[in-house]
C-alpha positions as protocol buffer text, in pm:
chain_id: "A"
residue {
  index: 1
  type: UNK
  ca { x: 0 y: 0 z: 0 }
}
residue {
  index: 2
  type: UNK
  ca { x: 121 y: 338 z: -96 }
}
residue {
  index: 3
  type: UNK
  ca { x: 183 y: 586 z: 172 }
}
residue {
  index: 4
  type: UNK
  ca { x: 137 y: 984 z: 51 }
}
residue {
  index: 5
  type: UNK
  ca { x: 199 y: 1272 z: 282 }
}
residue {
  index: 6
  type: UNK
  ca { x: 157 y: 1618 z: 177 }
}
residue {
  index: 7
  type: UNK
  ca { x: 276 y: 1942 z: 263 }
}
residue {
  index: 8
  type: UNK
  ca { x: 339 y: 2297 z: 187 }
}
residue {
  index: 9
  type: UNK
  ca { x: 9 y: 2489 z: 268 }
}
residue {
  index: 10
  type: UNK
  ca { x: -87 y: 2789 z: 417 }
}
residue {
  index: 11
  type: UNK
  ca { x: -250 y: 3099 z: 442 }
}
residue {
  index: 12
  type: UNK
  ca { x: -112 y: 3341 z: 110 }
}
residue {
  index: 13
  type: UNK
  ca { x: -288 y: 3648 z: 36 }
}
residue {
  index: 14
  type: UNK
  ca { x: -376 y: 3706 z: -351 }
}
residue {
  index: 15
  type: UNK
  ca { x: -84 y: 3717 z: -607 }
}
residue {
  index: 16
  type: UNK
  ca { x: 97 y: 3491 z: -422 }
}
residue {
  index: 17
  type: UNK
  ca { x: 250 y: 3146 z: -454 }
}
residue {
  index: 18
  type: UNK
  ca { x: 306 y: 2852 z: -219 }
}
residue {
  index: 19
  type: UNK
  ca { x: 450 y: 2494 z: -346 }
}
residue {
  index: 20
  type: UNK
  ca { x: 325 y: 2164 z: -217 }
}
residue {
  index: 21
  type: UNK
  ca { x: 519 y: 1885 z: -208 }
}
residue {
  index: 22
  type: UNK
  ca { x: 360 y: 1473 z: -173 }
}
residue {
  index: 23
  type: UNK
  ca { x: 637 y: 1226 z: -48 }
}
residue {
  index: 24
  type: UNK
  ca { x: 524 y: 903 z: -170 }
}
residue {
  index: 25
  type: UNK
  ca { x: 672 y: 549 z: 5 }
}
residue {
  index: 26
  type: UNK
  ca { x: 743 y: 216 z: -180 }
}
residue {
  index: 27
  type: UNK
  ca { x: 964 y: 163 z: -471 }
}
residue {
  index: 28
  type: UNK
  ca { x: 771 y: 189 z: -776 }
}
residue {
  index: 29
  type: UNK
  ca { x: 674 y: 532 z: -760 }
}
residue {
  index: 30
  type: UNK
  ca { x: 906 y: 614 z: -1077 }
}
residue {
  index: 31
  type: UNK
  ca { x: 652 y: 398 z: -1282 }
}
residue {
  index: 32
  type: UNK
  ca { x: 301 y: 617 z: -1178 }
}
residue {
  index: 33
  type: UNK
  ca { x: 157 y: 915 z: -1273 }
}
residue {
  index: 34
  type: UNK
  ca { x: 72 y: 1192 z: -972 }
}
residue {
  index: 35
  type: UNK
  ca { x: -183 y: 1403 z: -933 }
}
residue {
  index: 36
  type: UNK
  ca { x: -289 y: 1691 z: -758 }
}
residue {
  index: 37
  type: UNK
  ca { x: -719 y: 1732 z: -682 }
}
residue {
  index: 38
  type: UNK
  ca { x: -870 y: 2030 z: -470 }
}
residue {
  index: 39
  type: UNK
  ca { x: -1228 y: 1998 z: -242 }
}
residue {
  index: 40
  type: UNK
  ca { x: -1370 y: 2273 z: -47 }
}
residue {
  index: 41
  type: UNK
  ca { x: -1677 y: 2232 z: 149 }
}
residue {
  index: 42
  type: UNK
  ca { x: -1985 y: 2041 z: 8 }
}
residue {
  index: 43
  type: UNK
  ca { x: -1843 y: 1992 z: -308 }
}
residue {
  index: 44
  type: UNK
  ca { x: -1678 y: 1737 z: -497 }
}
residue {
  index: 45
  type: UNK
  ca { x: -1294 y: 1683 z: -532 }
}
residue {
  index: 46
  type: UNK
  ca { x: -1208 y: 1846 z: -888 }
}
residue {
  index: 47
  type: UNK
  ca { x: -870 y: 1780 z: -1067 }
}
residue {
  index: 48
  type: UNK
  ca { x: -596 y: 2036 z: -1072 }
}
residue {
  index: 49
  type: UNK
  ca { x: -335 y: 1839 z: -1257 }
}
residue {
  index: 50
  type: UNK
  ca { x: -156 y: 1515 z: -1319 }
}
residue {
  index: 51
  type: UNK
  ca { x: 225 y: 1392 z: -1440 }
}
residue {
  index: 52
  type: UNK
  ca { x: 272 y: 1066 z: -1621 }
}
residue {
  index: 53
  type: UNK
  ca { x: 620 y: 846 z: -1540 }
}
residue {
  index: 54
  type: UNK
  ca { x: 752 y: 983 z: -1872 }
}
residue {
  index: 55
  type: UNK
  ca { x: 660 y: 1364 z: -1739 }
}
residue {
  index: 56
  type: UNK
  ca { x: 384 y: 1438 z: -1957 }
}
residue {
  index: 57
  type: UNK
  ca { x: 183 y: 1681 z: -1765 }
}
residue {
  index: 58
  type: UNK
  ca { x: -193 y: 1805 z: -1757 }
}
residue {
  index: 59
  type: UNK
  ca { x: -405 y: 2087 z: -1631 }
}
residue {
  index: 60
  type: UNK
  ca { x: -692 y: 2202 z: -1547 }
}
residue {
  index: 61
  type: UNK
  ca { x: -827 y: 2515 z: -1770 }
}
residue {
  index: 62
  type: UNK
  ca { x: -893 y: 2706 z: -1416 }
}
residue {
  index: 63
  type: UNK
  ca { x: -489 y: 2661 z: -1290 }
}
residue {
  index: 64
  type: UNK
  ca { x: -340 y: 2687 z: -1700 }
}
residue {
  index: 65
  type: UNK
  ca { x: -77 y: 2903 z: -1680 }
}
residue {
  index: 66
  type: UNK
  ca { x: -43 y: 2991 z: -1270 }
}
residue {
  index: 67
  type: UNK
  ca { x: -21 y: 2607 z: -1158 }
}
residue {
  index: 68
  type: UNK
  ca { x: 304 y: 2384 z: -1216 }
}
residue {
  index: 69
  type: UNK
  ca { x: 329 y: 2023 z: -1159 }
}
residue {
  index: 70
  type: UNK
  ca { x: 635 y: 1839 z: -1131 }
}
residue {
  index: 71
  type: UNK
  ca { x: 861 y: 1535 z: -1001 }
}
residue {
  index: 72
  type: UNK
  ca { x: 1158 y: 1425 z: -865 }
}
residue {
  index: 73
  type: UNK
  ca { x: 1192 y: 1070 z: -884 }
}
residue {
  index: 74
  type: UNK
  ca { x: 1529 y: 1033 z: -673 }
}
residue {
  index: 75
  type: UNK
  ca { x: 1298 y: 1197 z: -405 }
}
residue {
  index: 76
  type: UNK
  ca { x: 985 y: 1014 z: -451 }
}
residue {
  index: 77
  type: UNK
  ca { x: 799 y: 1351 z: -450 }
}
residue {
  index: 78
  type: UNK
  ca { x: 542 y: 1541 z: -692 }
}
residue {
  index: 79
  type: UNK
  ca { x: 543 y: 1914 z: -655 }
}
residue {
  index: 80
  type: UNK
  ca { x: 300 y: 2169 z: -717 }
}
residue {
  index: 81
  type: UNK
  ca { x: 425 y: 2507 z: -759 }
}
residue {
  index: 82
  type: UNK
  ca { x: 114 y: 2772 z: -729 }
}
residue {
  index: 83
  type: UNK
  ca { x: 197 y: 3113 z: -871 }
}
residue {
  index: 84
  type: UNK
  ca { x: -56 y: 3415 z: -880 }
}
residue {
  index: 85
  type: UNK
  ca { x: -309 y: 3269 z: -614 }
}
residue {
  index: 86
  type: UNK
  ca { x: -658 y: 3393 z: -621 }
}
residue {
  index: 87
  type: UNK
  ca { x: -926 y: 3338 z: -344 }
}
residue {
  index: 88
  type: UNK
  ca { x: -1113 y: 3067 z: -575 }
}
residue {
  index: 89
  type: UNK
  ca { x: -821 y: 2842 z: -517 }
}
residue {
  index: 90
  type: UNK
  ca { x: -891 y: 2811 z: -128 }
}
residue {
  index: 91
  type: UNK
  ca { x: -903 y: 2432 z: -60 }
}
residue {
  index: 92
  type: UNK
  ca { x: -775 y: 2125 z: 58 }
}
residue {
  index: 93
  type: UNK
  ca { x: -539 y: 2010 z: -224 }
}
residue {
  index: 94
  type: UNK
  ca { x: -463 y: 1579 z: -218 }
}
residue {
  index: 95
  type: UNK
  ca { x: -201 y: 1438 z: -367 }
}
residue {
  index: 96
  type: UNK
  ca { x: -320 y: 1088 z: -596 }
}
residue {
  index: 97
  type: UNK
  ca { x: -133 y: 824 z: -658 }
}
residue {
  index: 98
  type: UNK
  ca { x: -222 y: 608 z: -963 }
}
residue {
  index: 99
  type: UNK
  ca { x: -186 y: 231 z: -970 }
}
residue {
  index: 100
  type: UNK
  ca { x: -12 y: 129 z: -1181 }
}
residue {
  index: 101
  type: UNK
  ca { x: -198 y: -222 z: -1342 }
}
residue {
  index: 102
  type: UNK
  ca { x: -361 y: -379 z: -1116 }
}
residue {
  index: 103
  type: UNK
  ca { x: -251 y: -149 z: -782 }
}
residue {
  index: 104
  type: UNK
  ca { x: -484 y: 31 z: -602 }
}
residue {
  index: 105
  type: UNK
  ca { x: -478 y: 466 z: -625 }
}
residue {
  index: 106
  type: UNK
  ca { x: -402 y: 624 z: -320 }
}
residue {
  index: 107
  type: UNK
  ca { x: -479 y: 954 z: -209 }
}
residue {
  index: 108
  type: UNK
  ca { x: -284 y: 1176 z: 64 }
}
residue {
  index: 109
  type: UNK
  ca { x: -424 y: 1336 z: 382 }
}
residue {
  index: 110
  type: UNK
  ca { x: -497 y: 1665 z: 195 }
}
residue {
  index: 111
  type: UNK
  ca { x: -283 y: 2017 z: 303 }
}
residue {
  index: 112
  type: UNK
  ca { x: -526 y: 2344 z: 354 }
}
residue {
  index: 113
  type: UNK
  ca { x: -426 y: 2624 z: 85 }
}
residue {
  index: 114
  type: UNK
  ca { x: -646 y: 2990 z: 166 }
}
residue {
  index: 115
  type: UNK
  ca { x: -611 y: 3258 z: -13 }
}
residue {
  index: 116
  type: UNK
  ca { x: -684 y: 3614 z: 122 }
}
residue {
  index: 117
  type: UNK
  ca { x: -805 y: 3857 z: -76 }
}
């Protein structure tokens, strides 16, 4: 079983940036793409963005542009460097772990990120 732990938020006030960071355990993390979701109260968990193994990388249209997602395999560790915060992105951000084949996803405890205005 995969083991995430996330870190890296806070309280920002608008225009600014915070990175998170997800240290993932076990040994085949090199292999699995990452993600990075966001919830806030009574709604459901939407999908920032994702890396592949090979480093292919996705976004969603709300974070294109102000929202980098990265990895350091030698670290076992996804990033997500936030640039330009705005209030709307107040949440809990998750790291996700894919499974590979037949493994199961995992998710990560969730970090708070607010945003002042």
């Amino acid at each position: 079983q995969v083991q995430l732990v996330e870190s890296g938020g806070g309280l920002v006030q608008a225009g600014g940036s915070l990175r998170l960071s997800c240290l993932a355990s076990g040994s085949i993390f090199s292999i699995s793409a990452m993600g990075w979701f966001r919830q806030t109260p009574g709604k459901q968990r939407q999908f920032v963005a994702s890396i592949t193994s090979g480093g292919e990388t996705n976004y969603a249209d709300s974070v294109k542009g102000r929202f980098t997602i990265s990895r350091d395999n030698a670290k076992n560790t996804v990033y997500l460097q936030m640039n330009s915060l705005k209030p709307e992105d107040t949440a809990v951000y998750y790291c996700k772990f894919y499974g590979p084949g037949r493994l199961a996803d995992a998710w990560g405890q969730g970090t708070q990120v607010t945003v002042s205005s």
